[in-house]
C-alpha positions in Angstrom: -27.7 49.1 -62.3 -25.9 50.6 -59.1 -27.6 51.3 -55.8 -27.7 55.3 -56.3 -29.9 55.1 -59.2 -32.2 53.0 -57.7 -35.5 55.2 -56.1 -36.9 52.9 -54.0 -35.9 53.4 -50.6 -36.9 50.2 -49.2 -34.8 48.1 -52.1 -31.9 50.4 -50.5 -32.6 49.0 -46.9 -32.9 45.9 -48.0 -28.9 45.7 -49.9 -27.7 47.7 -46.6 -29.5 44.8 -44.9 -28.0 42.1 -46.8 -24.2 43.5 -46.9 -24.6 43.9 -42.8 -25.6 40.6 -42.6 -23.2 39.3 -44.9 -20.3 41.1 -42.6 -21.9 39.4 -39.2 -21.6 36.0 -40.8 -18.2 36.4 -41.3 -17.6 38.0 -38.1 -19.4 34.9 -36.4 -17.4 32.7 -38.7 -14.4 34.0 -36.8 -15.7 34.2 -33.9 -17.0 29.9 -34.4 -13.4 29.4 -35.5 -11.3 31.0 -32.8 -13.8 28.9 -30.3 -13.2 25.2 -32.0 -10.1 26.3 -31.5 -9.8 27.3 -27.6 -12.4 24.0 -27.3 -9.4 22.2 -28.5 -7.0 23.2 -26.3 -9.3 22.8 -23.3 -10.2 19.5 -24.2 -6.1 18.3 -24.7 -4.8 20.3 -21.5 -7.6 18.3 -20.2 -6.7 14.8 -21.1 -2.9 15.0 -20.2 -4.4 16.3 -16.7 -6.5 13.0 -16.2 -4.2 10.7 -17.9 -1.2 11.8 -15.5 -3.6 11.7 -12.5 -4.7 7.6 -13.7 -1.1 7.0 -13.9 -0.2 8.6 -10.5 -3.1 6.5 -8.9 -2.6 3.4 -10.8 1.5 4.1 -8.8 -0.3 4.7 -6.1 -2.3 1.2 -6.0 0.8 -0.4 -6.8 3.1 0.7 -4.6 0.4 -0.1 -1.7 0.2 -4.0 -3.2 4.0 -4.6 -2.9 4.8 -2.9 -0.2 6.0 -5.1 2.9 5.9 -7.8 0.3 2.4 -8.3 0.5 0.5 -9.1 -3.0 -3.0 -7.8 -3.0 -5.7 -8.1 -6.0 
């Protein structure tokens, strides 16, 4: 049975409905995928940014303990 032969208009709307909706789930799908994806980079670019700035104050405490020779906790 195709679509043309049916004669019930609202069965019609309803498949139209139904393949519409089918293409906006994939197009979300995408959409979802592209996002985990731009999450990801965020979040990396965002951990090399905070590990290099812990490493640059953890210089920073040092070189201000042993400077002048001075050992401080």
């Amino acid at each position: 049975m195709e679509l043309r032969d049916l004669d019930d208009i609202s069965v019609e709307a309803d498949v139209y409905c139904l393949r519409k909706a089918a293409f906006d789930k994939k197009d979300l799908e995408e959409r979802d995928h592209e996002l985990s994806r731009d999450w990801a980079r965020w979040y990396h670019t965002k951990e090399r940014v905070h590990n290099r700035l812990v490493k640059a104050q953890v210089r920073m405490r040092l070189y201000d303990a042993f400077k002048d020779n001075r050992a401080v906790p």
